[in-house]
C-alpha positions as CSV (number, residue, x, y, z in Angstrom):
1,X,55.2,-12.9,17.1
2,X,52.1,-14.2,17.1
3,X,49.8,-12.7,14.6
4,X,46.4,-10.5,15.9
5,X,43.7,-10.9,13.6
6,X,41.3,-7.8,14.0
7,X,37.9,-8.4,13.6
8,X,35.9,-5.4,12.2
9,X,32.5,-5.8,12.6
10,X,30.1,-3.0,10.4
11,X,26.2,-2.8,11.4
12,X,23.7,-0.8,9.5
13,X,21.4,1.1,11.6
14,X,18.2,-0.3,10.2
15,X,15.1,2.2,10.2
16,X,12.2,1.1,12.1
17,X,9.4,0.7,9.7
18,X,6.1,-0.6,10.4
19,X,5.1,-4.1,8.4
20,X,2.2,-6.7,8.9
21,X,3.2,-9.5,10.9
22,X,6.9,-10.7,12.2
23,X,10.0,-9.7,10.5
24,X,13.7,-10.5,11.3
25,X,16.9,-8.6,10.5
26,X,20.3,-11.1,10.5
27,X,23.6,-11.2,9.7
28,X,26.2,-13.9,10.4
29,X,28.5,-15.2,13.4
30,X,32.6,-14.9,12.4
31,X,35.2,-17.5,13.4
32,X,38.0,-15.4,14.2
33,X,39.8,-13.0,17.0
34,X,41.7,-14.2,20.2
35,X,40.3,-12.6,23.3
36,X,37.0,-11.9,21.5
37,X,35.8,-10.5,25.2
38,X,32.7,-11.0,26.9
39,X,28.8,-11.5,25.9
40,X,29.5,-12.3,22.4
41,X,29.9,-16.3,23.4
42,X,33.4,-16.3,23.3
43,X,36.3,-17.4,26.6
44,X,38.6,-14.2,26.4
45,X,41.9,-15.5,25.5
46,X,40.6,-18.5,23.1
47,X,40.2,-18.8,19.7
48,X,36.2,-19.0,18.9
49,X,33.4,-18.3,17.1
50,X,31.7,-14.7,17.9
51,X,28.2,-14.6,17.5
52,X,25.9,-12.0,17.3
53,X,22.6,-12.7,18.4
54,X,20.1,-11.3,15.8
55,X,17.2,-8.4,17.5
56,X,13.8,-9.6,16.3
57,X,11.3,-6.9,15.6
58,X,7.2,-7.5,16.0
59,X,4.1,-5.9,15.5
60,X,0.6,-6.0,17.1
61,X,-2.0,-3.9,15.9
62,X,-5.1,-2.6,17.7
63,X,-8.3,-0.5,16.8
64,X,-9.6,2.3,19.4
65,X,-12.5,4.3,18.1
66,X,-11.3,6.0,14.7
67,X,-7.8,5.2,14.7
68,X,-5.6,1.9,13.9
69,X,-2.4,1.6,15.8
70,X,0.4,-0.1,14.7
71,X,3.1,-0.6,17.3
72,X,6.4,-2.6,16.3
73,X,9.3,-3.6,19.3
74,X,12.5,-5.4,19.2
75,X,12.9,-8.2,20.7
76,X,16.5,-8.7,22.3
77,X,18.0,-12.3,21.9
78,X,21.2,-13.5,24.1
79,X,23.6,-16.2,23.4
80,X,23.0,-19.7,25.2
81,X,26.7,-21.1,26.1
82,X,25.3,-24.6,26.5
83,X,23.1,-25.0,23.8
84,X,25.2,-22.8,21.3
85,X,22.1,-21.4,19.9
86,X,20.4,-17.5,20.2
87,X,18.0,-17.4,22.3
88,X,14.8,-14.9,22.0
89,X,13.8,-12.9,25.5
90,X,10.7,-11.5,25.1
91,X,10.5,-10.0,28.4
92,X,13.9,-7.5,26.6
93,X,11.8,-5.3,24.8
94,X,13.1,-2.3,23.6
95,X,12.9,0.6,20.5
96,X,8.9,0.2,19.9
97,X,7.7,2.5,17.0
98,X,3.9,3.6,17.0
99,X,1.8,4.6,13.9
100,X,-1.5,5.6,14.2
101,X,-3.9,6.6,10.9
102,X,-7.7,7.4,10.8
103,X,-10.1,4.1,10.5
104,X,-14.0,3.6,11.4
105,X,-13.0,0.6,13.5
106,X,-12.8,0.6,17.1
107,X,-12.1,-1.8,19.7
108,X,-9.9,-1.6,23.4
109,X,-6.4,-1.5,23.2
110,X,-4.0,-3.9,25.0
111,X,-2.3,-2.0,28.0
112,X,0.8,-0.5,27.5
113,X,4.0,-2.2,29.1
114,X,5.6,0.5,29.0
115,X,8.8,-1.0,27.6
116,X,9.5,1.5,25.2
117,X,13.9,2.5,24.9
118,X,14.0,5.5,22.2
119,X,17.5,5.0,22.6
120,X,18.3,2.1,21.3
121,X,18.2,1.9,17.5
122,X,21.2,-0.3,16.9
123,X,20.2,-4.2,15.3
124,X,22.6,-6.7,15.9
125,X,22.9,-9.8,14.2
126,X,22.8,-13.9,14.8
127,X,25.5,-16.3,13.8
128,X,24.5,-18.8,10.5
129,X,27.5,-21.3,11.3
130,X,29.8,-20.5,8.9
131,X,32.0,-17.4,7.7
132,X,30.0,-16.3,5.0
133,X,27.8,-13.4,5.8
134,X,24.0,-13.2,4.2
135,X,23.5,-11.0,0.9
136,X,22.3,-7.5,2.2
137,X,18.2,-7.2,2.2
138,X,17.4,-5.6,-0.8
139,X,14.3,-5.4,-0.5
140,X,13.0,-3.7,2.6
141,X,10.0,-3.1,4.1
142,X,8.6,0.2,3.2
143,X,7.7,3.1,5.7
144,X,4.5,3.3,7.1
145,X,2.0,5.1,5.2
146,X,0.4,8.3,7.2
147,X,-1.4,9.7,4.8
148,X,-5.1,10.3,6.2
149,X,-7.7,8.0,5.4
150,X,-10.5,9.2,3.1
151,X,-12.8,5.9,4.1
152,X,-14.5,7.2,7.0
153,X,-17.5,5.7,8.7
154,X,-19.3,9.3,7.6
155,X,-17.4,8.8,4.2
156,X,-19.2,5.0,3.4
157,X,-22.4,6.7,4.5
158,X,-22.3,9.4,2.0
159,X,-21.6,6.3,-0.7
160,X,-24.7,4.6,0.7
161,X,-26.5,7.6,0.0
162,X,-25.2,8.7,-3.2
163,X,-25.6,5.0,-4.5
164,X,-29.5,4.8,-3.5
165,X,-29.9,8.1,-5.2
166,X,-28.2,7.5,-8.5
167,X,-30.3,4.1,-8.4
168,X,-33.2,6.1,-8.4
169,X,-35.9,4.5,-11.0
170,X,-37.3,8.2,-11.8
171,X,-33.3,9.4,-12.8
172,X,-32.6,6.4,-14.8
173,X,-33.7,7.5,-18.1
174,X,-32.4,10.3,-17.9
175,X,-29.0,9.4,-17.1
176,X,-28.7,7.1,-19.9
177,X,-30.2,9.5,-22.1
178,X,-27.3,11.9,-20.8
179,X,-24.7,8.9,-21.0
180,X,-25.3,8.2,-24.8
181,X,-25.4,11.6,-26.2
182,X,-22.5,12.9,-24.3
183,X,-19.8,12.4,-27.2
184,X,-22.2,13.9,-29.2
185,X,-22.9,16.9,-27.4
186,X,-19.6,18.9,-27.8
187,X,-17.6,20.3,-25.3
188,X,-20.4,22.2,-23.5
189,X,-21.5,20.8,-20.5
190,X,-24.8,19.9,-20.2
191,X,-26.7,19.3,-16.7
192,X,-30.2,18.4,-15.0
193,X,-31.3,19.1,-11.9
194,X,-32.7,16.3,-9.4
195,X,-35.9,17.6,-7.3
196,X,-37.1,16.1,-3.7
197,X,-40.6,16.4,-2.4
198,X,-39.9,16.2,1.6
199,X,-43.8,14.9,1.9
200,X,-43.7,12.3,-0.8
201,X,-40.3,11.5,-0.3
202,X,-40.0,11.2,-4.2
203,X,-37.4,12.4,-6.6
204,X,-38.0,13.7,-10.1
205,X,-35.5,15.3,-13.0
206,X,-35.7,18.2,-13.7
207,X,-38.2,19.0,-17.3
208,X,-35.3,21.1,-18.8
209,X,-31.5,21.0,-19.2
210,X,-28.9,23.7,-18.7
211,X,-25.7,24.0,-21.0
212,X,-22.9,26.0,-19.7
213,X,-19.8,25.6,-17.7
214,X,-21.1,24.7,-14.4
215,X,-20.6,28.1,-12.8
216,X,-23.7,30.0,-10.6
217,X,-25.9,26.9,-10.5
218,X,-28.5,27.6,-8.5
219,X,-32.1,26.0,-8.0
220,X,-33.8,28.4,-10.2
221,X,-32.4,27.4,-13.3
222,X,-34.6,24.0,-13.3
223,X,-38.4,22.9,-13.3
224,X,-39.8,20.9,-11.3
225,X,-43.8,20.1,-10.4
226,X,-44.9,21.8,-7.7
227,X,-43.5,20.4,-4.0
228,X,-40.3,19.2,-5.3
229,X,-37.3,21.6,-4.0
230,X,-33.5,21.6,-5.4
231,X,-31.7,18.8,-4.1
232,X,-28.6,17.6,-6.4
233,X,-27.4,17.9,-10.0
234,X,-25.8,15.1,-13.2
235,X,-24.1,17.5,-15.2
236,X,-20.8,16.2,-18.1
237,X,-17.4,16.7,-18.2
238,X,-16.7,16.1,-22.2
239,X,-12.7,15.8,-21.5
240,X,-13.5,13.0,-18.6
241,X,-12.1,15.5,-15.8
242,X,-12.7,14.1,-12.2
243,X,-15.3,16.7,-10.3
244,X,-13.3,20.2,-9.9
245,X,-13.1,22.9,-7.1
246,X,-15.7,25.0,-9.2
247,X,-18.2,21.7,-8.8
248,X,-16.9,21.4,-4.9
249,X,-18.0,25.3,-4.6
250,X,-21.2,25.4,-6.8
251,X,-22.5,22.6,-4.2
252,X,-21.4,24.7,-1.5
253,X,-23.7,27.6,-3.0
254,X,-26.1,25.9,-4.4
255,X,-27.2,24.3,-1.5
256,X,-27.6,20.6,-3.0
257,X,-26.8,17.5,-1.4
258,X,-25.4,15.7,-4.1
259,X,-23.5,16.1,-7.4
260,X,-22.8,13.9,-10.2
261,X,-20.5,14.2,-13.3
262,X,-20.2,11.9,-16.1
263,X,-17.2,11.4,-18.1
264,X,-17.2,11.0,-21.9
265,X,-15.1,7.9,-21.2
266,X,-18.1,6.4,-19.1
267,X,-16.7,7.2,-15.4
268,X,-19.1,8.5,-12.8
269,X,-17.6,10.7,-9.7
270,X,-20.2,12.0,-7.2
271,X,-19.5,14.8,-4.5
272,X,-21.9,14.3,-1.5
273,X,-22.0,16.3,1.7
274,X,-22.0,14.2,4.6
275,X,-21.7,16.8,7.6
276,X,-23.4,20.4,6.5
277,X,-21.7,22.2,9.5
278,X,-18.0,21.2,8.4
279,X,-18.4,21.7,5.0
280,X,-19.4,25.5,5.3
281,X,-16.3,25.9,7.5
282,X,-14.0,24.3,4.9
283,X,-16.2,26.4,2.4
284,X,-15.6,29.5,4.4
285,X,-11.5,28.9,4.4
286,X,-10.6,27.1,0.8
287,X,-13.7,28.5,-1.7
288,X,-13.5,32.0,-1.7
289,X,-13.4,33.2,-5.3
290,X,-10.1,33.7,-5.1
291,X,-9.2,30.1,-4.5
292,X,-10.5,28.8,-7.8
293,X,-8.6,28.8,-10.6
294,X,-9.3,29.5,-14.4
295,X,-9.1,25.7,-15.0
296,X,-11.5,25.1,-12.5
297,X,-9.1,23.6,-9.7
298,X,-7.3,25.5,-6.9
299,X,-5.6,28.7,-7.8
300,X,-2.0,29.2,-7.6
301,X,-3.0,31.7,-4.7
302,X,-4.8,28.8,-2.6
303,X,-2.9,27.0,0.4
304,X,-4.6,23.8,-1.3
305,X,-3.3,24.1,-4.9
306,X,0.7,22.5,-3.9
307,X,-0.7,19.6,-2.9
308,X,-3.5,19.0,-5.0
309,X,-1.4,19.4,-7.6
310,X,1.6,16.6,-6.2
311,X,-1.0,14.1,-5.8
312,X,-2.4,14.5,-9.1
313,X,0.3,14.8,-10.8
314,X,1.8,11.8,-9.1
315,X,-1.3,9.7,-9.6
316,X,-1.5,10.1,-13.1
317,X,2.6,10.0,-14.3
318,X,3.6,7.6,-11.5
319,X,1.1,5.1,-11.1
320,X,-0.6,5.7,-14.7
321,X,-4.1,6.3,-14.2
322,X,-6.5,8.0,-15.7
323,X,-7.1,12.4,-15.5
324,X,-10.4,11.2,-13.9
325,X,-8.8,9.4,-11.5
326,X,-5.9,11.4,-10.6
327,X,-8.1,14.9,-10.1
328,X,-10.9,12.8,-8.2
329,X,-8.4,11.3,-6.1
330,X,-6.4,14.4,-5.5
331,X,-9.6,16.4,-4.7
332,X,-11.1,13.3,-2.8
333,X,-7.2,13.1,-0.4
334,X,-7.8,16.8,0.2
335,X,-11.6,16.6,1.2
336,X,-10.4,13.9,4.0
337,X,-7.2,15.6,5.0
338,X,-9.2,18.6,5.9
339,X,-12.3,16.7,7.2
340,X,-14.2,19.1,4.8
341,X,-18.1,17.5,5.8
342,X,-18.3,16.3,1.9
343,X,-16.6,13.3,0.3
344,X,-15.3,12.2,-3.4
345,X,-16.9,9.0,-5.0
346,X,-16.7,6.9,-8.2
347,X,-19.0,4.5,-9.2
348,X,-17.4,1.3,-9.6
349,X,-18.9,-2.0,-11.4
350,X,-21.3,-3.4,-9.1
351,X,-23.1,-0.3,-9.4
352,X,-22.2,1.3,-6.3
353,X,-20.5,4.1,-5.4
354,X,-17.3,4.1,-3.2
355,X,-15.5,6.9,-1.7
356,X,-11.7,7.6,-2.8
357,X,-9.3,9.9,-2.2
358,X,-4.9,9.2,-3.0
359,X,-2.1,6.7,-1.6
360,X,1.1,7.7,-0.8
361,X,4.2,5.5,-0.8
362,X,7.6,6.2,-0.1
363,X,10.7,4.6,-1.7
364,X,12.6,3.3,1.0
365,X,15.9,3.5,-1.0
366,X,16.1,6.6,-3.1
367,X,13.4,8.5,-0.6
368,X,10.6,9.6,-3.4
369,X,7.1,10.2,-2.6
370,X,4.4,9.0,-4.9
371,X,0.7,8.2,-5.0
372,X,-1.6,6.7,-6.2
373,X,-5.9,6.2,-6.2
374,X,-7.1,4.8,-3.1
375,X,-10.6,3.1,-3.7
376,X,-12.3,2.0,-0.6
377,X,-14.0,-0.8,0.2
């Protein structure tokens, strides 16, 4: 009795993910089976090889106003009798995946050919003439990352702005004067107001500092000459904190543009409004009293505080950075995820200040979530 040899073939539904450039997923062809049957490059009734031709997955990407889309197909390949190879047809698209995230770049599109199967989700593989199969890919490509962008085109504005401001020659002075004296000055916080004069178009300190903790700042509270109205604030933070919801509401009711803090451990974070009208109706929804906590973040009565506190958290235990860092970040991910009409900034070493806000990656094996500062260019 002649022996039947059964051929058990096990594919892994791959997950779509989304990846820069061309990637291919492949497995082996098997010498084995009589009557192998049909489309696998194999005469039924014959021993032969069976070959799986592999599905080839690409990506084209494509700008359209403030979004980036990613778009990734697969590409079905067929076996070639005569030339006993797997042949790639690109006109057998099938399976495409979009992605789309916030960007300021914007160009047209390619038409849509329309080619998309959501139901087919199944990878088959292509033969490597021999019977060994490949080692399992270890190492796959991770899921797309839809976290909102906090690198606006109103975003790098507000940097601009903040960056030509802190550049000031009339602050300079006393900045350093407020960046050499900080360790020495305890753990009050200490602040100066910055004045404008909407004729001169000049900007002066204000004569007099105010020590406190940051809370009812108001215009009143500095001098000025004559002409100059309330305009922004460099106050300290002695325990190097990132700004805090108390600074994000104080510039609310203050009125000021911008606001600067200092960090004992030299780092400069600036919050600058860049659209007046959304940032009194984020105000107006997330910055009622009640939504600020007693350490100056989100209370644990605000919609905002779960994930402020997940991506801070996560920034500073997972990817290791600093509390500056991980609050400004947090705060900065939560300013764009809102489009709140005011933006988080450091000042980074070529003396400029760029907008940040938090990454998130996912493990693609074990399924965990972390983040980490995301420092645009």
């Amino acid at each position: 009795m002649k022996k039947i040899i059964l051929l058990v073939l096990i594919f892994f539904n791959v997950m779509p993910n989304i990846k820069q450039g061309v990637f291919s997923i492949t497995c082996t062809s098997f010498a084995n089976a009589q009557g192998a049957g049909e489309g696998y490059g194999s005469e039924p009734g014959d021993l032969s090889e069976v070959h799986l031709c592999s599905s080839t997955h690409t990506t084209i990407e494509w700008d359209e106003g403030e979004f980036h889309i990613t778009e990734t197909c697969t590409i079905k390949n067929t076996w070639d009798k005569d030339s006993k190879t797997c042949i790639e047809d690109p006109e057998i698209m099938a399976d495409c995946k979009r992605v789309i995230t916030n960007t300021s770049n914007g160009s047209n599109p390619p038409p849509d050919d329309g080619d998309e199967d959501p139901n087919n989700g199944n990878e088959q593989s292509s033969g490597n003439g021999n019977n060994t199969p490949p080692p399992p890919n270890n190492n796959p490509p991770p899921p797309p990352n839809n976290t909102p962008n906090p690198c606006s085109t109103a975003a790098k504005a507000g940097g601009t702005a903040a960056t030509s401001l802190y550049n000031n020659t009339s602050l300079t002075s006393r900045i350093n004067e407020y960046k050499t004296n900080l360790t020495n000055w305890g753990a009050d916080e200490h602040m100066f107001g910055i004045g404008y004069n909407s004729i001169t178009g000049a900007y002066q300190p204000s004569y007099n500092n105010v020590i406190g903790n940051g809370n009812s700042i108001n215009g009143a509270q500095f001098t000025f000459d004559a002409g100059y109205s309330f305009y922004g604030m460099v106050h300290t933070h002695p325990n190097s904190s990132g700004p805090s919801a108390t600074d994000l509401s104080e510039l609310f009711k203050s009125g000021m543009t911008t606001s600067y803090t200092i960090g004992a451990d030299g780092s400069v974070y600036a919050l600058s409004v860049t659209n007046a009208s959304l940032f009194n109706t984020f105000a107006g929804n997330y910055l009622k009293t009640s939504d600020i906590g007693s350490d100056g973040y989100f209370s644990n009565s605000s919609s905002l505080n779960f994930d402020f506190e997940k991506m801070y958290k996560s920034i500073r235990d997972d990817a290791g950075q600093s509390w500056g860092d991980a609050t400004a970040g947090a705060l900065g991910q939560i300013l764009a995820d809102k489009n709140a009409g005011v933006s988080m900034y450091k000042l980074v070493s070529n003396g400029t200040f760029k907008a940040i806000g938090a990454s998130e990656t996912t493990d693609f094996t074990t399924g965990k979530t972390t983040f980490d500062i995301n420092k645009c260019n």
